[in-house]
C-alpha positions in Angstrom: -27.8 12.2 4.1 -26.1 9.7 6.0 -22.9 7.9 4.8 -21.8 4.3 3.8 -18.9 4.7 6.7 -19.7 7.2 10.1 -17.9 8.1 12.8 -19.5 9.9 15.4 -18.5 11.2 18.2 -16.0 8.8 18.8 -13.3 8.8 21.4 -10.5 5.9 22.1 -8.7 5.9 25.5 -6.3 4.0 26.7 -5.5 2.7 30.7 -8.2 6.2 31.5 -5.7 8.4 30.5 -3.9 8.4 27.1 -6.3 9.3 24.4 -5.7 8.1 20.9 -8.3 9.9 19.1 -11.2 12.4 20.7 -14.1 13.3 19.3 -14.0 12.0 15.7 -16.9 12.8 13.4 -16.4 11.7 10.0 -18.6 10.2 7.3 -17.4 8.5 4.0 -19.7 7.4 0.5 -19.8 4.2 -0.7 -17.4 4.0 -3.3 -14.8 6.4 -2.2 -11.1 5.7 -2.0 -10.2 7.4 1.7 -6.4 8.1 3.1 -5.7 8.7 6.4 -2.6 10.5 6.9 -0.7 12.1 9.5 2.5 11.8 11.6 3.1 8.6 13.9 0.9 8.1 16.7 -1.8 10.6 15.1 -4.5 8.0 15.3 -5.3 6.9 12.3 -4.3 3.0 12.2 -6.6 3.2 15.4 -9.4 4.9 13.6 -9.6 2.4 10.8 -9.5 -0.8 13.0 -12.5 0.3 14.9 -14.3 0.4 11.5 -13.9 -4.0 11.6 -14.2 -4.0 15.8 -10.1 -4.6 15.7 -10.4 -1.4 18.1 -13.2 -0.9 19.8 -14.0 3.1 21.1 -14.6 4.4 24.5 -17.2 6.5 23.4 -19.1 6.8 20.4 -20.4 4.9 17.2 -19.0 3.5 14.0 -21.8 2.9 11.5 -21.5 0.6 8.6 -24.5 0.8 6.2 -26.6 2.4 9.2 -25.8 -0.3 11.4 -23.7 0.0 14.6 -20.9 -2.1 14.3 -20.9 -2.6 17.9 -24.3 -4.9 18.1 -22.3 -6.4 15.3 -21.1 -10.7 15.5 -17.1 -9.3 15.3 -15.7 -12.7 13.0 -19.0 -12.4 10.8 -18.1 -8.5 10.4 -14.5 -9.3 9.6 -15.8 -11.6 6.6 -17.2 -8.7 5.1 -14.7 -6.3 5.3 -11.2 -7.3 3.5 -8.0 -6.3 5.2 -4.4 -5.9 3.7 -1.7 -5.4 5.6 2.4 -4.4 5.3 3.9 -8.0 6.2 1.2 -9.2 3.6 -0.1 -12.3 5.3 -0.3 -14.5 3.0 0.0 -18.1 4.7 3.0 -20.0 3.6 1.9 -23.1 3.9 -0.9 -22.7 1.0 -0.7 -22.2 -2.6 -1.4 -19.3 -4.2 -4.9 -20.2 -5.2 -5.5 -21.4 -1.3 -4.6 -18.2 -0.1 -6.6 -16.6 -2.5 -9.7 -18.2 -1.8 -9.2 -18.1 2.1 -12.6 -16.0 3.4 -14.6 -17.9 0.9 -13.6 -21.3 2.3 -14.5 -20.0 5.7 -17.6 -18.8 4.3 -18.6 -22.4 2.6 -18.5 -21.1 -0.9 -18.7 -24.2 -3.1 -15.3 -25.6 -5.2 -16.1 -24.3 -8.5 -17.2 -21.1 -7.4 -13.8 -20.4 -5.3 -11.9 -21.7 -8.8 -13.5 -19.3 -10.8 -12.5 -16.8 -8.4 -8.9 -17.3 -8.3 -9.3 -17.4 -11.9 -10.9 -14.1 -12.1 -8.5 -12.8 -9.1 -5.1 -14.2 -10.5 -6.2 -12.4 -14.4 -6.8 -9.1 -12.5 -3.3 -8.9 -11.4 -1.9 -9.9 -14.9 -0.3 -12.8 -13.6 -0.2 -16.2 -14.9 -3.0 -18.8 -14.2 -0.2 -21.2 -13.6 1.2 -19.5 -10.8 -1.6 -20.3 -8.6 -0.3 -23.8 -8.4 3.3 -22.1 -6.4 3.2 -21.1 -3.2 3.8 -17.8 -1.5 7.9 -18.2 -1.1 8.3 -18.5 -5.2 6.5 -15.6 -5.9 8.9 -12.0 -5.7 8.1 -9.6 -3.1 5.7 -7.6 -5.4 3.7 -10.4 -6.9 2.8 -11.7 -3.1 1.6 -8.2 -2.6 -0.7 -8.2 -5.5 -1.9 -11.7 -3.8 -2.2 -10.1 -0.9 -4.4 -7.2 -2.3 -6.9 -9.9 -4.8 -6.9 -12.0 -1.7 -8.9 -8.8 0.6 -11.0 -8.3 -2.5 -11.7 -12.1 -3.6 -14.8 -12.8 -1.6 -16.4 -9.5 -3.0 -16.4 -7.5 0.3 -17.6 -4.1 -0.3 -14.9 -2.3 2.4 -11.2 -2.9 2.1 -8.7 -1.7 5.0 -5.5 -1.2 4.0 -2.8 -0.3 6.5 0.1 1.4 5.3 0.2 -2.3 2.7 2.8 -0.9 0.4 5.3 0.8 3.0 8.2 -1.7 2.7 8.2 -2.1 -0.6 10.6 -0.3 -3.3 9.6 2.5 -5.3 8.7 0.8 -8.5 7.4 -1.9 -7.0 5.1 0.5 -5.1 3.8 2.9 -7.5 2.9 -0.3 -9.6 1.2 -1.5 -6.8 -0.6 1.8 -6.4 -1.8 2.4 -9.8 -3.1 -1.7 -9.4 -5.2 -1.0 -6.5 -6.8 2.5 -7.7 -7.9 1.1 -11.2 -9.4 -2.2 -9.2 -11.2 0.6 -7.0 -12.5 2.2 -9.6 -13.2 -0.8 -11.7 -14.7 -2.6 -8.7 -16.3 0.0 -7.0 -15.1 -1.1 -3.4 -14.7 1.6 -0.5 -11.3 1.8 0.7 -9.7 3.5 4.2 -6.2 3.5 3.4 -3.8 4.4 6.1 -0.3 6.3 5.0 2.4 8.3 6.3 3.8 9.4 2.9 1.6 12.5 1.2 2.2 11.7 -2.2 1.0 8.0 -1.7 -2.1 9.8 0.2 -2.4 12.4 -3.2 -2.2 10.2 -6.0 -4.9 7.3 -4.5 -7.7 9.5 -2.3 -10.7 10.9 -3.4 -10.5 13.0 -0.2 -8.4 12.9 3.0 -8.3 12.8 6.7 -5.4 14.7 7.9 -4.4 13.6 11.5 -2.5 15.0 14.3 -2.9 14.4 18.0 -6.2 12.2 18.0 -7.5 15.0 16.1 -9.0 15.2 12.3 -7.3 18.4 11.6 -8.3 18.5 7.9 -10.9 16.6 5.7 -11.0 17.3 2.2 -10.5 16.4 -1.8 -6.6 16.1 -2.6 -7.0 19.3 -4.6 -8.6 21.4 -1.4 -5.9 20.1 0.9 -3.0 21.2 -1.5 -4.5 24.8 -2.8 -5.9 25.6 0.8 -4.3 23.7 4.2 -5.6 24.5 7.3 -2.9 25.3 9.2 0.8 25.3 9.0 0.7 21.7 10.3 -1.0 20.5 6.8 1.5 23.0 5.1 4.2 21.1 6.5 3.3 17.7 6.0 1.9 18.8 2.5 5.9 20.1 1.9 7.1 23.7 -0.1 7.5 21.9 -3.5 3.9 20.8 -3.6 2.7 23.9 -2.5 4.4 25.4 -5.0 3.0 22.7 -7.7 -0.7 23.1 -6.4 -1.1 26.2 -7.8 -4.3 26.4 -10.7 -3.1 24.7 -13.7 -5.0 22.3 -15.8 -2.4 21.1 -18.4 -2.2 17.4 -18.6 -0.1 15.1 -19.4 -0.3 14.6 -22.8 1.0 18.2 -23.7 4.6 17.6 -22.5 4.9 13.9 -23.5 7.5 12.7 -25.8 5.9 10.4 -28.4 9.7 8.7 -28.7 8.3 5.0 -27.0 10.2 2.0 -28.0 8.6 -0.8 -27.5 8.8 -4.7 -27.5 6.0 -7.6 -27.3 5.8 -10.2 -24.8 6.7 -12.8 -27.1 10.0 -11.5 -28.3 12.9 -13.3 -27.9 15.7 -12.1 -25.4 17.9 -12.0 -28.4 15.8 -9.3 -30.4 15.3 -7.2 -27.3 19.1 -7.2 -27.2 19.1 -6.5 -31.1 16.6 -3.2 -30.7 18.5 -1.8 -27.4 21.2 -1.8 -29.4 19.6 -0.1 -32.5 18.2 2.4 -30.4 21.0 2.9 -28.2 19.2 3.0 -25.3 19.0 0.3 -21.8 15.5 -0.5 -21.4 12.2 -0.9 -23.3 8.4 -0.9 -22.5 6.5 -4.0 -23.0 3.6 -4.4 -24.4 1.1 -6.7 -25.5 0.3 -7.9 -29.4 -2.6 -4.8 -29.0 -0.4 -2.4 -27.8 -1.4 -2.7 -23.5 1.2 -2.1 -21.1 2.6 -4.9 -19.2 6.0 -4.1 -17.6 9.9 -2.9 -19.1 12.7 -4.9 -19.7 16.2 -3.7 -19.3 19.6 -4.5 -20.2 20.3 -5.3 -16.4 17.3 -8.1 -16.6 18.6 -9.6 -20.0 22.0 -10.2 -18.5 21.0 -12.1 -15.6 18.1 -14.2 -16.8 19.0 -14.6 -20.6 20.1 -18.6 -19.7 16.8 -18.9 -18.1 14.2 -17.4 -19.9 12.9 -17.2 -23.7 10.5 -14.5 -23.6 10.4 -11.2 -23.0 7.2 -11.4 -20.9 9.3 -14.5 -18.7 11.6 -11.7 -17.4 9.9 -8.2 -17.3 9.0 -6.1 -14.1 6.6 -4.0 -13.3 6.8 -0.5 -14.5 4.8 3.5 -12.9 2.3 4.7 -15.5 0.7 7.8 -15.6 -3.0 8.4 -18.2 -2.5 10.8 -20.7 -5.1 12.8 -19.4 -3.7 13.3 -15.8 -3.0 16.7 -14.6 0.7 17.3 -14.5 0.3 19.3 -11.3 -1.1 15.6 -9.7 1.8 13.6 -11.3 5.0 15.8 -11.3 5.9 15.3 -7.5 5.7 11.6 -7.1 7.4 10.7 -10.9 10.5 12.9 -9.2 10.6 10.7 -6.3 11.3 8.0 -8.2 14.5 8.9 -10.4 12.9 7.0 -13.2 14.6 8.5 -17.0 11.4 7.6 -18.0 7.8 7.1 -17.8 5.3 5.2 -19.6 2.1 7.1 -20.8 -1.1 5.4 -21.6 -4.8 6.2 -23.0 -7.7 4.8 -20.6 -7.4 1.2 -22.3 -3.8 1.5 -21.4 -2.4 1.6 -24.6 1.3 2.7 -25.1 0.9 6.5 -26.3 4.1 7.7 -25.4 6.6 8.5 -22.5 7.5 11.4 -20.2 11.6 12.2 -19.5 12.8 12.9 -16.4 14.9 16.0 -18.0 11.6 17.7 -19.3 10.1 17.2 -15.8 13.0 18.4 -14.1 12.6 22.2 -16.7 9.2 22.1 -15.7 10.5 22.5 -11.6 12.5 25.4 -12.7 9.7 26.9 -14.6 7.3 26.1 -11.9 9.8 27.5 -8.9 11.7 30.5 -11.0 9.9 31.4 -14.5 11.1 31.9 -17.8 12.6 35.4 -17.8 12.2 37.1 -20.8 15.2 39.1 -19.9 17.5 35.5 -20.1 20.2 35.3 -21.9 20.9 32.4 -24.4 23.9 31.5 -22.3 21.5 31.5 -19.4 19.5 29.2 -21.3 21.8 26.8 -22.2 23.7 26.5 -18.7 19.9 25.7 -16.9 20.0 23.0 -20.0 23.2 21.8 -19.0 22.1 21.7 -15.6 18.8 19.7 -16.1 20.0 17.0 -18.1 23.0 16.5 -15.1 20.4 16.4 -12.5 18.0 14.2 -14.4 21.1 11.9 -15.5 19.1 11.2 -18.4 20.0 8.5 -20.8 16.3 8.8 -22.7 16.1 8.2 -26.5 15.9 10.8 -28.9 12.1 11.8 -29.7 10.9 9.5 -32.4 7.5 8.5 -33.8 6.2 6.0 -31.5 6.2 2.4 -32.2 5.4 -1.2 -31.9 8.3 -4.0 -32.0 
């Protein structure tokens, strides 16, 4: 059975003599969320622009719903197929709802149509309607990406090329970012060819793979495959020891480790009884939520400070916060929530609900665990100094476990 996407045999060659990619067969379902990874100059930001004629093979086909993209009008192609890149692109010139509605203008979609749109687009990212009045330079860093992402998926193309669209961004603002574009994915049910240099970018989004090295697919296979069986040292490396070490058989999720201690505040809290409940609590931060308990962003003591003469709300002044589901398999998660130094993490049900958090200090036993074991022959004193030497590492200023709770 053929695919949505296929590669065959193709070849790219530049001034006859330095080849970019060689002999790349690869086919890709509708629907699936693909990463192409691999070192610099592997070949895979050349691979993906063939797919919209940005790159066009020396040899070979690239089929797109069994046609050959070659016999293929290259603008009317480039309509269909959205395309988000790291600088964004969002033209500064044009408001938010302008930029939004760019392809369908080009495509004559009628007025109302293209304002339901940025409606519909503007709602997905959980920003304001009334921001789509502002143009591009009001907006932070992280809310002209999400433009940047509704804008590629606004005039309902079924592929999305993303190329390496998140890699100057901070961590937070990142992960936010990627959680944002795998639940519109799923909920959407686009294709995506996402190119990235960073694995656990590459592990958390795919549902498979394409490891590159040298013009050449060198793996191509599910997340899980890649991690529990590389196909050369090559992948071992790039995978890394500690996710090796992490990749081995184990199905416990998320929810078994969790602390059910969230704190949490509404949107429509004042500034002044966010202040009131840090204090209370003791601790620096707390997750937002909506009046039904969805997850919207965190607040801390930091954000208070500098925007209390400026804001009312809570919602005016929180930021965008990582999530992982309840349900996820800690084995998927524990690498990338690491990375991020974060004391904690927000966990949510599949309706996003607020069901509780994760700590970085019970993440950080779980590494020793995972690396060294338990010994049954440890002494208490043991015990207590790989305690001690957790919560030092983690730095972790977490609240006390308490019964979760609304604000």
């Amino acid at each position: 059975m053929s695919g949505f996407i296929e590669f065959q045999n193709v070849s790219k060659v530049y001034d006859g003599a330095k080849v970019a990619v060689e002999d790349i067969d690869l086919s890709f379902n509708k629907g699936e969320f693909i990463c192409f990874i691999g070192t610099s100059g592997s070949g895979k930001t050349t691979l993906m622009r063939m797919i919209n004629r940005m790159n066009t093979p020396t040899s070979g086909k690239i089929l797109v719903d069994d046609k050959d993209v070659a016999t293929l009008n290259p603008v009317e192609l480039r309509r269909r197929i959205g395309y988000v890149i790291q600088s964004i692109g969002l033209m500064p010139h044009m408001t938010i709802r302008a930029n939004i509605t760019l392809v369908q203008r080009l495509l004559k979609v009628d007025e109302v149509e293209r304002e339901k749109t940025a409606n519909k687009m503007i709602d997905l990212v959980e920003l304001p309607r009334e921001m789509l009045d502002r143009y591009p330079f009001e907006l932070s860093g992280g809310q002209q990406q999400r433009i940047g992402v509704v804008r590629a998926l606004a005039a309902d193309q079924d592929i999305i090329l993303m190329d390496e669209p998140f890699g100057a961004l901070d961590p937070i603002t990142r992960e936010s970012l990627q959680d944002l574009i795998k639940s519109l994915q799923v909920k959407l049910g686009k294709t995506v060819i996402f190119v990235t240099h960073d694995m656990d970018e590459a592990l958390k989004l795919a549902n498979r793979l394409v490891v590159m090295s040298h013009g050449h697919v060198i793996q191509f296979d599910t997340p899980d495959n890649v991690l529990r069986h590389p196909a050369n040292e090559f992948v071992e490396e790039l995978i890394g020891e500690e996710r090796l070490l992490q990749a081995q058989p184990d199905d416990t999720q998320v929810k078994t480790i969790m602390s059910n201690g969230a704190i949490t505040i509404h949107t429509d809290r004042s500034l002044s009884d966010a202040i009131t409940i840090m204090k209370e609590k003791r601790v620096d931060s707390l997750i937002v939520t909506d009046n039904a308990g969805v997850l919207k962003g965190v607040v801390d003591v930091q954000n208070l400070n500098k925007q209390r003469d400026r804001a009312s709300s809570v919602g005016d002044i929180m930021v965008d916060v990582p999530y992982v589901k309840e349900t996820d398999l800690l084995r998927n998660t524990l690498q990338r929530i690491l990375n991020l130094g974060l004391k904690t993490v927000p966990v949510v049900d599949d309706q996003k609900h607020v069901v509780g958090i994760l700590t970085r200090s019970s993440l950080v036993d779980l590494v020793y665990d995972t690396i060294w074991g338990t010994s049954a022959s440890d002494t208490d004193a043991d015990k207590a100094a790989k305690a001690d030497q957790s919560e030092t590492t983690a730095n972790d200023g977490a609240p006390a476990t308490t019964d979760a709770k609304e604000v």
